[in-house]
C-alpha positions in Angstrom: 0.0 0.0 0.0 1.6 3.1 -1.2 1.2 5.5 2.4 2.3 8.9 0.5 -1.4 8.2 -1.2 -3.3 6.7 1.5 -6.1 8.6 3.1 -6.2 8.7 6.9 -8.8 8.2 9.6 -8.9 8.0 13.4 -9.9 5.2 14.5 -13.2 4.6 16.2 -11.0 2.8 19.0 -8.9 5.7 19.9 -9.0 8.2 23.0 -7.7 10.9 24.2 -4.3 9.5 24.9 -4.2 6.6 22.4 -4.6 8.0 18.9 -4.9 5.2 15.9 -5.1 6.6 12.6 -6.5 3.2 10.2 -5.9 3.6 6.2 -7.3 0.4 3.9 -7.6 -0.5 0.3 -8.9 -3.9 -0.9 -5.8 -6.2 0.0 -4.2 -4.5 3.4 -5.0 -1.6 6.5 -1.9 0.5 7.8 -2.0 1.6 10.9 0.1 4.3 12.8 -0.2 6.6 15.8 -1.7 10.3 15.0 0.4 11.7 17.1 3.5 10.7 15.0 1.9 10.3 11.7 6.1 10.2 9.9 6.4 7.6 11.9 6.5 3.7 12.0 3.3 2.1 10.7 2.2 -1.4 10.6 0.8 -3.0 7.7 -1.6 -6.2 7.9 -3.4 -8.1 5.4 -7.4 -6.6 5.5 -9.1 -10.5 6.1 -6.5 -10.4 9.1 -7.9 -6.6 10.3 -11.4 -7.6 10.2 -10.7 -10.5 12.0 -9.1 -8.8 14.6 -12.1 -6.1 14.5 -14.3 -8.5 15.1 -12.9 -10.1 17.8 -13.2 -6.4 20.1 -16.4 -5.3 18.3 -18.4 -8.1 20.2 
């Protein structure tokens, strides 16, 4: 996923002291912290994100 094009969003699990910022296109999601958005990010495969989603959205 090419980040210099990605489009940004917090995250609907952040708060005021942890800040997630989530981008996605069909294959992967990046995520890295808002705070430090030239920072590290992580990049997982999207099946393995929405996995994961679902697992805290219960």
């Amino acid at each position: 996923m090419p980040f210099r094009d990605a489009v940004w969003r917090k995250s609907s699990f952040s708060n005021e002291t942890e800040c997630v910022e989530v981008a996605r296109d069909r294959r992967v999601v990046g995520l890295r912290d808002s705070k430090n958005p030239g920072g590290g990010r992580l990049t997982v495969p999207a099946a393995a994100f929405q996995a994961l989603r679902q697992a805290f959205v219960r």
